[in-house]
N, C-alpha and C positions, 0 to 999 in steps of 0.2 A: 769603496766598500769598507765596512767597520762592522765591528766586535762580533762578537762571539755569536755562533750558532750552538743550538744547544737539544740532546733530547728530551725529551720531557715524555715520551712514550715509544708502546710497541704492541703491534697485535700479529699474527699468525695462523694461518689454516694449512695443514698440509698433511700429508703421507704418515705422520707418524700423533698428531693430534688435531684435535679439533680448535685449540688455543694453549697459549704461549706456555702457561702450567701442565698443561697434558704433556707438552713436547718436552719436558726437563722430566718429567717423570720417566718418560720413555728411552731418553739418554741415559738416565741414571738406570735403568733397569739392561741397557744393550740390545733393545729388541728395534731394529730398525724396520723399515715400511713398505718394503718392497713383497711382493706376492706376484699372486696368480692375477688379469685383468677380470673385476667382478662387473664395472662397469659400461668400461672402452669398448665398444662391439669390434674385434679386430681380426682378423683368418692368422694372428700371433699371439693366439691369444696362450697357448699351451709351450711360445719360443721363447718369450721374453718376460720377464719378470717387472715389473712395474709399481712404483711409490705412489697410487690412488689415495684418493680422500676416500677416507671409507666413508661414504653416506653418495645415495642416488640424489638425482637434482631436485626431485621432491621435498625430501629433507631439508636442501643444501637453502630453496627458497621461503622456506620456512625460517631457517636462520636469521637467512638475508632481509626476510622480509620483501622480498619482491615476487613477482608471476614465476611460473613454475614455468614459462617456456624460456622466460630470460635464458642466454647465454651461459653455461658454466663458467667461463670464466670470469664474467661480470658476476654471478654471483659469491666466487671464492673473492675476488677483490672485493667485494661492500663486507662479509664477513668480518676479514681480515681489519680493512680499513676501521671500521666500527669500532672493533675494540679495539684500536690504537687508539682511538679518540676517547674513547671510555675508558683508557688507562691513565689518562693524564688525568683528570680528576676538573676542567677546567668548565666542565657544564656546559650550554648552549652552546655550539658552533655557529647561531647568526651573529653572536654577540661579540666577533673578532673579524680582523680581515685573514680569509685563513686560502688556502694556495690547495690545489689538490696535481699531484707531478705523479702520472699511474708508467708505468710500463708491462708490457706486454707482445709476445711475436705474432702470438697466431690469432689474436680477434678471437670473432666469435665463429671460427673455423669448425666447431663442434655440429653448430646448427647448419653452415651450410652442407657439410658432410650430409647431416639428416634429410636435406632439401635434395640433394643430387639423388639422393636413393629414390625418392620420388619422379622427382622428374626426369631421370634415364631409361625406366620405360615407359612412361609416360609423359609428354613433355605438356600434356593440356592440365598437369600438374604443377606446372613452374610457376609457382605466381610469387613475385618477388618477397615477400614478406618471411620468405623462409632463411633469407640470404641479406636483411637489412640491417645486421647487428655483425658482418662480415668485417668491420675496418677498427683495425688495432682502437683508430681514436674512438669509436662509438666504445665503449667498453667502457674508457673512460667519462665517458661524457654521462651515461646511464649511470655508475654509480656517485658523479661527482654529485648530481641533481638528485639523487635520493640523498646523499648525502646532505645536500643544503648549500656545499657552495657556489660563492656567488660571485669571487673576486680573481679568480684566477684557474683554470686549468690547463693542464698539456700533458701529450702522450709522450713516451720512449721508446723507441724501435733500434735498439744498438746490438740486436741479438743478447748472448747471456750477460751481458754488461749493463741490461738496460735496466735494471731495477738501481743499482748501484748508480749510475747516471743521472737517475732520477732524482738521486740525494743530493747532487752535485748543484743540480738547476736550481733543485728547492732552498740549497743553504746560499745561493747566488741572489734568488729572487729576494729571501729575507734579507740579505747584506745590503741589498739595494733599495729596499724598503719598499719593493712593489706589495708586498703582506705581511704579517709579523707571524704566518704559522703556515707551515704547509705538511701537508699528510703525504708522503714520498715514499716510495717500493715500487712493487710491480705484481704482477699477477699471471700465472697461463694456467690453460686445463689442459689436458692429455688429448692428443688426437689422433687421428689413423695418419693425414696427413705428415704431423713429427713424429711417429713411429716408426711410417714408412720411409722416411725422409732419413732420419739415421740407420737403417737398418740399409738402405743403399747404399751407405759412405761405411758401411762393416763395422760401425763403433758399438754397437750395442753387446753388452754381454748376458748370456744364455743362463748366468748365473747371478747372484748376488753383487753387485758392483764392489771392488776394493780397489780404491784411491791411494796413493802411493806407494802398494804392494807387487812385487817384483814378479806375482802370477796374472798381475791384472790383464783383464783380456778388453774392456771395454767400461760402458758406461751404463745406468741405467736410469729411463726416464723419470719424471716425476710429475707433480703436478701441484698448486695450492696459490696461496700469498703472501706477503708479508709487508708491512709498513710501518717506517718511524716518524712521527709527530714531528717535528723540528721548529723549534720556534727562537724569537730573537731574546734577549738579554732583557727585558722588557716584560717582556710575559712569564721566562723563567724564573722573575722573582714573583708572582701568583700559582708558581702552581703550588696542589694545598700538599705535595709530597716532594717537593723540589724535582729537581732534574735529575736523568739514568747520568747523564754523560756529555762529552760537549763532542761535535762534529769537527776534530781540530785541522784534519788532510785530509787531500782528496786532487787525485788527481787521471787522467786517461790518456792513456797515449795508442797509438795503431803503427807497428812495423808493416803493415802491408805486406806478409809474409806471402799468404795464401790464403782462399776464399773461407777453407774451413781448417784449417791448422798451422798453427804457433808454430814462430820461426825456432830450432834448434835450443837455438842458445837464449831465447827469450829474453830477444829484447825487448821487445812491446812489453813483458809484464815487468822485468827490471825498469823500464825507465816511469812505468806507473807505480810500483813500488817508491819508487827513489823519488818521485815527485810530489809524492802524498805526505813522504818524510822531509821533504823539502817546505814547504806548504805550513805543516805544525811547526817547525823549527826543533824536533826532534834527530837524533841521531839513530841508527839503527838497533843497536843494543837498549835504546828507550823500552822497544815494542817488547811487550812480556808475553803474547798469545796472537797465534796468525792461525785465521781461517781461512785456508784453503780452498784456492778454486774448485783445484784436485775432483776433476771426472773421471779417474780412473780409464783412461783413453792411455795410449803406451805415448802420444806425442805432448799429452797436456801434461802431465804429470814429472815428464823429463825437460818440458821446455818451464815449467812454473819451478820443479826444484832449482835446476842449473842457476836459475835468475834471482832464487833466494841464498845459495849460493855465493853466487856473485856479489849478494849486497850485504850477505849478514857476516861471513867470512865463516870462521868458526863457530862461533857462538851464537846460535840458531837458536830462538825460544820455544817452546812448546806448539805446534803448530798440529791443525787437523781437517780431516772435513766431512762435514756435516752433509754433505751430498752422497756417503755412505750408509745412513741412514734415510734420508729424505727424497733420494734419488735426483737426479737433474730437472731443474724444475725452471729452466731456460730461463725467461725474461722473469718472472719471478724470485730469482735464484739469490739475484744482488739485493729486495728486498728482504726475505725470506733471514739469508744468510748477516744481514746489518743488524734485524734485532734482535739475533744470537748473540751479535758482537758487543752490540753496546750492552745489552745482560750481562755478560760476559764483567766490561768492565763495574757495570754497578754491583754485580753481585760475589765476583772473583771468579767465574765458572770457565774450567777448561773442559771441553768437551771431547770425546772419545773419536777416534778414527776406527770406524769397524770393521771387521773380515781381516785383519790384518794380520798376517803370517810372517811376512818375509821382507828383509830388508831392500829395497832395488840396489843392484849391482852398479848404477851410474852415479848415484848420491851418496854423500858418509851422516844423513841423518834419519830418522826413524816418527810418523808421526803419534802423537797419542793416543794411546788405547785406553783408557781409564776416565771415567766422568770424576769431576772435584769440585766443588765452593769453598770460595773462604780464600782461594789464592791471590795475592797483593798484584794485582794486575790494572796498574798504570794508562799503559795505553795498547791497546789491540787493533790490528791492522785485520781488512776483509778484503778480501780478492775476488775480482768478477775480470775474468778472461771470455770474450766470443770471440764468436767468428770474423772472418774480415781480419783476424789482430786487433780489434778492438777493445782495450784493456785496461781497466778501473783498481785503484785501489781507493780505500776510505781507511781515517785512522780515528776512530773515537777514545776520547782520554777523560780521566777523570776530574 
């Protein structure tokens, strides 16, 4: 494996814009994207509050450019995806060997929902086609082929780590010259199934989600995509705007604490913290800006403090998270969340931590409340913690 991986773009759909400029408008303004569910047809729909793409899947196919029954989630991934490739400036996508690495949990679990409503009282209505776009990998597969590639795909399923995972494969496959470009994140759409699914395990909150605030009660959903470009040394002297940033760490590790919550003292995210800084050859005080896993859950946000803690000592850099605005946007999250970060470093942006009141009583730091440009920010670290202990850090630097 050799030299540098590098970004060269970034595109975004979710809860708080339609793309990547929408969404720093909206940071900068403090108005995060959580509401009433306009969409998601759910008997919660009046308990929980929810970060939807505002636009119906009519719209959304119209975007995408694809049928209007497709998947929502295949359709927020081609959005997404689309304009990462349309922000690198590099034209034609036959005209390279380019890698497509999607992640995502729930498939196209929207449409079978829609099929079951059918065929439960009626079952001489099951006719498979309702439930053929159900597997994580079909998601990917539907937008890599609209997209054009032709050299490489593959899914991620590592729960909310998998989009950040995703980047891992992709800077792996470039290093090893299986492609020179690969389009890496992830994608989910909102469902009854992950609504009902965390509202089981009691993490969801009633209110507006607050991420390392000492009232936080829970978490709340989200939904959208996110993807960065990533290409080899080789390409990034063609592009006609140079490169965001280069992918310098990156690392995952799993305590195997528990199915769905982070061991205490978080190891699982200290030793992916610590391995991602291992990886760039960086020291801890390098990192100028940490995005936060931070789901405002009372176990995530004590076991991801404790662990940055533990690795930064005193001197903690500005740190926040953007899932206070965007809501949890599970296998999408670690895309969604990377082309925050690498923005971040090309453009100096620390981004605001909202709802935030009050210090937590277990940690001695405080995250950012304030949007900013212009800040000399080096290298930024992004955090993607799931389930399982399954636990990603990425470090992009300038």
């Amino acid at each position: 494996m050799s030299g540098k991986v590098l970004v060269a773009g970034g595109g975004v759909i979710c809860g708080i814009g339609h793309t990547l400029d929408a969404c720093l408008q909206t940071f900068a303004r403090m108005e995060p994207g959580m509401g009433a569910m306009q969409y998601l047809r759910s008997a919660h729909k009046n308990t929980f509050p929810v970060a939807e793409v505002k636009a119906d899947n009519a719209t959304l196919a119209q975007m995408a450019g694809m049928p209007e029954h497709t998947t929502r989630t295949a359709l927020l991934s081609m959005i997404a995806a689309k304009a990462a490739w349309d922000s690198t400036g590099l034209g034609n996508i036959s005209d390279y060997r380019v890698g497509f690495v999607s992640a995502n949990t729930v498939g196209g679990m929207d449409k079978t929902e829609d099929f079951m409503e059918d065929f439960l009282p009626d079952a001489s209505k099951g006719r498979l086609k309702g439930v053929v776009n159900h597997e994580c990998g079909t998601i990917t597969e539907l937008v890599g082929d609209a997209l054009g590639i032709r050299h490489h795909m593959s899914t991620i399923s590592t729960a909310c780590s998998s989009g950040a995972n995703a980047m891992m494969y992709g800077s792996r496959l470039i290093r090893n010259g299986v492609v020179d470009i690969v389009i890496a994140g992830g994608t989910d759409a909102l469902t009854r199934f992950t609504l009902n699914g965390f509202n089981t395990l009691m993490i969801l909150d009633q209110q507006k989600c607050r991420p390392f605030d000492d009232t936080r009660t829970g978490l709340n959903l989200g939904e959208g995509a996110g993807y960065v470009v990533l290409v080899s040394e080789k390409i990034a002297a063609q592009l006609p705007q140079g490169a965001w940033c280069s992918l310098s760490g990156f690392a995952n590790a799993n305590d195997a604490y528990h199915q769905t919550a982070s061991s205490p003292d978080g190891t699982g995210n200290y030793l992916a913290m610590k391995g991602a800084l291992e990886m760039s050859g960086l020291q801890a005080n390098d990192i100028a800006y940490i995005n936060l896993h931070g789901t405002g859950t009372q176990n995530n946000d004590v076991s991801e403090g404790t662990a940055i803690v533990r690795l930064f000592g005193a001197t903690i850099p500005p740190a926040s998270s953007t899932k206070s605005f965007t809501g949890h946007t599970l296998g999408a999250s670690g895309g969604i969340e990377a082309v925050f970060s690498a923005l971040a470093v090309k453009e100096g942006i620390i981004y605001p931590n909202a709802q935030f009141t009050t210090q937590m009583k277990e940690l001695p730091f405080s995250p950012a409340t304030t949007f900013s440009k212009g800040n000399d920010l080096r290298h930024v670290m992004s955090n993607s913690f799931g389930f399982g202990g399954n636990c990603s850090s990425v470090i992009f630097s300038r």
